[in-house]
N, C-alpha and C positions, 0 to 999 in steps of 0.2 A: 504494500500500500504506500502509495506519494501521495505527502501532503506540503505543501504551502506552508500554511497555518495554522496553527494550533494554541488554541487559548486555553490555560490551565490554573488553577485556580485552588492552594494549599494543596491536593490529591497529582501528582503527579502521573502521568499515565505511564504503561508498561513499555519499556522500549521495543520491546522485540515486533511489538505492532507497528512500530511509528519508523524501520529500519531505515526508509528514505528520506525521514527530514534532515535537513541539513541544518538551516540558522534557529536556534533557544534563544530569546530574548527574555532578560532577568531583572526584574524591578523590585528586588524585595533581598532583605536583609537576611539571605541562609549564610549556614555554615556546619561545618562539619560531615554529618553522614546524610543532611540535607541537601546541601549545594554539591556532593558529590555525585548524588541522585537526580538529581536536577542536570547535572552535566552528563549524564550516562543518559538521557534520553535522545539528544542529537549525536554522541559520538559511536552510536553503534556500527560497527563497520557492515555495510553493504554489499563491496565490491573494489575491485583495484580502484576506480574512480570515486569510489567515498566510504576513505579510507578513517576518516576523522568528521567531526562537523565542529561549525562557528557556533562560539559564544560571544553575544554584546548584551554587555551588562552596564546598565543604568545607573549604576552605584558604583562605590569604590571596593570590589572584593577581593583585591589582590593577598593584603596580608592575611583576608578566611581563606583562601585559597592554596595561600602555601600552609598554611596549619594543617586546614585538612589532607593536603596529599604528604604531608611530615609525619600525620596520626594514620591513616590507614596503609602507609608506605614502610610503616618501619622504620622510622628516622628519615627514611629517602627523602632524594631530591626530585624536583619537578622531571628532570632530562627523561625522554621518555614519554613523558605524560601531556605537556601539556607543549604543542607546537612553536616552532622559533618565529619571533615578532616578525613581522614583512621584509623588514631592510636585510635580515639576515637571507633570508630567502631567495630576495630580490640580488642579493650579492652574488652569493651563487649560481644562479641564473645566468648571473650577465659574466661571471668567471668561465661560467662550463658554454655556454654559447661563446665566449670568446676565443678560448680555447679549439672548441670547434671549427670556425669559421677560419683559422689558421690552415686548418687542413681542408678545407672545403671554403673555399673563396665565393663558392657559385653551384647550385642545385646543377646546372650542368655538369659540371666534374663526376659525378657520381655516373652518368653514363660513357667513363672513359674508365670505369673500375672495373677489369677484366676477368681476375682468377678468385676465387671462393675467399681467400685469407683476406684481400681487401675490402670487398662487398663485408664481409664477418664485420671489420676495424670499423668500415663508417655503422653498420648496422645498429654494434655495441654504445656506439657514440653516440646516435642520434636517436638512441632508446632511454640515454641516461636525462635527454633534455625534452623527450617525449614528458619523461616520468616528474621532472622539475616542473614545465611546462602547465602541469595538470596541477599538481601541489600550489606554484603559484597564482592558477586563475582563481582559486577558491575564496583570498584575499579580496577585501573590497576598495583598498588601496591599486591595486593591481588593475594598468592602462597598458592595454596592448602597442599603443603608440608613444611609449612613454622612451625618448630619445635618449635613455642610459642601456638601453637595450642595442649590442652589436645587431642582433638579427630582430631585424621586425617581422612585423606577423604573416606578411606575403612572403618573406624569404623563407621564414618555417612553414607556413602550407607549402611552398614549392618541393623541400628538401623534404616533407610526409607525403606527398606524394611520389618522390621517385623513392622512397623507406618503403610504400605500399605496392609499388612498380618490383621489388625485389622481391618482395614477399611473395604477388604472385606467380612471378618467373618461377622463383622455387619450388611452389605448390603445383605448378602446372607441369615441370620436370620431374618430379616426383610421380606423375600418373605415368612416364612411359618407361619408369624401370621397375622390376621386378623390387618386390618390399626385403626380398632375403637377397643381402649384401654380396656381389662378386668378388670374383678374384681381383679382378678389373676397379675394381671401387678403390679410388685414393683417399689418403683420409684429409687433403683439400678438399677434395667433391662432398666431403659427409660433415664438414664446418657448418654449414646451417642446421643440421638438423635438432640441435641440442638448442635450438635460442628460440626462448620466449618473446614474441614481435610485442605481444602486448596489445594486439589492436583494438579491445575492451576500451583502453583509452584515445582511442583515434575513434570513435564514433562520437556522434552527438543527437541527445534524442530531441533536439530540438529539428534535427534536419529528417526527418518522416515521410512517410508516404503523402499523407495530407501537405504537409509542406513544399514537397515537389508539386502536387497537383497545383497548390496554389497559385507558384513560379508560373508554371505554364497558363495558368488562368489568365494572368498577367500580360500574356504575349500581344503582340498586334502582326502578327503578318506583316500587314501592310507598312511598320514603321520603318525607318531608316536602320533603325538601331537594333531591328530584329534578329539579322546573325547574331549580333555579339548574346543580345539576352537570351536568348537560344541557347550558345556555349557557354553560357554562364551556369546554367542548368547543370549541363551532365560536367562542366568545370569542378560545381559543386558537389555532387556523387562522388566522383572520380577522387576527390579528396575526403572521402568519406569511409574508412573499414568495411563497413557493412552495404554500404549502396554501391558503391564503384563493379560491384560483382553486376549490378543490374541499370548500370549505365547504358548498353547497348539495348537494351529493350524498352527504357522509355527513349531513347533514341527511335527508334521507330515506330513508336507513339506518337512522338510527336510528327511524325514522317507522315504517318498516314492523317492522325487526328486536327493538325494544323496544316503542313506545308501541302498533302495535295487536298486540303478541303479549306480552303481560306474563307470564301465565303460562307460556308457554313459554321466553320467556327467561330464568324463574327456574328452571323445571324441569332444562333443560340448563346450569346451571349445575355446574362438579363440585367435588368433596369442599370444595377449597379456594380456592373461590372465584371462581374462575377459569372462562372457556369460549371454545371456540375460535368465534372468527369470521371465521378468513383467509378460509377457503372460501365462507362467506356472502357475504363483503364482495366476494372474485373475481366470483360467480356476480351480483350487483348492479349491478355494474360493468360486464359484459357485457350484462348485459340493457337496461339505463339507454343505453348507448354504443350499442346497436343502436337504439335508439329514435329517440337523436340524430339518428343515420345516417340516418332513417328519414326525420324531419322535412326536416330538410335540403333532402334530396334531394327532397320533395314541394315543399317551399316555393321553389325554386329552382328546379325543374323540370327534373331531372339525372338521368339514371339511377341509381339505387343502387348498381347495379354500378360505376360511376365513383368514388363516393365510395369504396366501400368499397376498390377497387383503389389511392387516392389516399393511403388510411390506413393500408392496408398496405404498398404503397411506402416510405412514412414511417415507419413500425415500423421496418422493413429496414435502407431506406440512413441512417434519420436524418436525412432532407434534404427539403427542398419539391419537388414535383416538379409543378408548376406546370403543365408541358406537359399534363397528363391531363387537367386543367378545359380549358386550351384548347380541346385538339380535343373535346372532349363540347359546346363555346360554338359551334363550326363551322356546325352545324345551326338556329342559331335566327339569323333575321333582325333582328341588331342592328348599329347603327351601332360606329364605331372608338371613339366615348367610350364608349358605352353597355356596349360589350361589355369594355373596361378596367374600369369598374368594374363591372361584373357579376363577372370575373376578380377585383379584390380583395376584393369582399364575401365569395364562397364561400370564397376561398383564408383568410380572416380566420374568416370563421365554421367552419372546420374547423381551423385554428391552436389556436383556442379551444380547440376538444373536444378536440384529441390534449393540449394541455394537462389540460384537467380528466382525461382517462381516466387521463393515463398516473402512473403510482406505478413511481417509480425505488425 
């Protein structure tokens, strides 16, 4: 459950409900095993991306606040417990992006990084300012244009972008080798496989499905300016963990929905501006995903009925269910390598698609 909001009044409520609030605002004179409580309702940890929550307090609680974490600590100190002020943060920031930017002058560099060890060097870098990155936006100090900063904020969407460009090179290399390791395997070739990219923090749930529809609701065909806000679109996907997988599909959404029906897109447009496209974009999406299905399963030489059972399984339980391509592999005369990777290409290339299809 996300909430906003939350008005509480002496009865503190149980965190473990409330795990997405993020800001507690504190107008009242606690202390002790009170105001520790009171701070244990926003810092329940979530997820990599809320890892902690704000506290703004209206009074002065500093010296209740080091008593009580001195009383329930054991003598301890705060380190640990309670987050370093902005400026420290903010120091670090602009050390570890400066630092960086030594070796990477330009998000272009990165496509002149050749062999695994180097791609690995910027990868581990540009993970540690990922994870700064996220720590500092949560500050309400914290201006993305704030000119103490080496890398401003279009240079780091550039450089997460070509960080998500490597990731899925490797994901997409990864479906045409066998999962059990060759002779042939160098252990350069196998340096990505141990690293967490972290993309949990490269999404943002403010960029949604609804929120793309929006963008597009926005268009005008007819304006001058409509290429660019067009690529601003799948610009903004493309820079997204989670959406970039499904950049090429409202890409032809838009293809069909706007560029060859212009007047109709402006006709249905209504009073204020505004027009619905959930329904368009649902009925897209099925027809596009039956296509896939379609492919697939020609190109693979599966029954369709197998896919489609595989992808609804998956709907369901939310799980791979693996055994279905098995026994559909039964019937064709392949060796035990052959038929493993036969087994991880199809199970990788419908991975894919339930990726692209699905819109949580």
């Amino acid at each position: 459950m996300f909430s906003s909001h939350i008005l509480l009044k002496n009865v503190e409520s149980d965190g473990q409900y409330f795990s997405g609030l993020d800001t507690l605002y504190i107008d009242k004179n606690l202390d002790y095993h009170g105001l520790l409580q009171a701070f244990s309702r926003t810092n329940r940890v979530l997820n990599e991306r809320k890892r902690f929550g704000k506290i703004i307090c209206f009074r002065d609680l500093k010296s209740n606040v080091d008593a009580s974490i001195k009383l329930f600590s054991n003598g301890g100190d705060e380190t640990g417990i309670l987050n370093k002020p902005f400026e420290d943060i903010k120091q670090e920031y602009v050390d570890l992006t400066k630092e960086f930017i030594k070796h990477y002058p330009d998000s272009r560099v990165v496509d002149y990084l050749q062999n695994e060890d180097d791609k690995r060097k910027f990868i581990l870098e540009f993970r540690d300012i990922i994870r700064k990155h996220a720590e500092i936006q949560i500050y309400e100090d914290f201006n993305e244009e704030d000119p103490d900063f080496p890398m401003d904020e279009q240079l780091y969407m550039d450089f997460r972008s070509k960080y998500l460009d490597i990731h899925d090179t490797f994901v997409d290399s990864k479906t045409v080798k066998d999962s059990t390791p060759t002779d042939d395997t160098t252990e350069a070739e196998a340096t990505l496989d141990d690293i967490d990219f972290c993309l949990e923090l490269l999404h943002s749930d403010i960029i949604n499905v609804a929120y793309i529809l929006s963008l597009i609701a926005e268009l005008d065909p007819n304006a001058e300016d409509y290429p660019e806000k067009r690529q601003e679109i799948l610009d903004t996907m493309i820079k997204d963990a989670e959406l970039r997988s499904k950049t090429q599909l409202i890409d032809g959404f838009i293809l069909q929905t706007v560029d060859n029906d212009k007047e109709g897109f402006m006709r249905d447009k209504k009073a204020d501006g505004s027009i619905d496209l959930e329904e368009r974009l649902n009925q897209y999406i099925r027809q596009e995903k039956g296509r896939a299905i379609e492919r697939i399963a020609e190109e693979e030489e599966i029954p369709i009925e197998v896919i489609n059972k595989y992808v609804a399984e998956y709907d369901y339980v939310q799980k791979e269910q693996t055994e279905i391509i098995q026994d559909a592999l039964k019937d064709k005369k392949l060796g035990l390598v052959a038929r493993r990777r036969t087994l991880n290409r199809i199970v990788d290339r419908l991975r894919n698609l339930i990726r692209t299809f699905s819109w949580d």
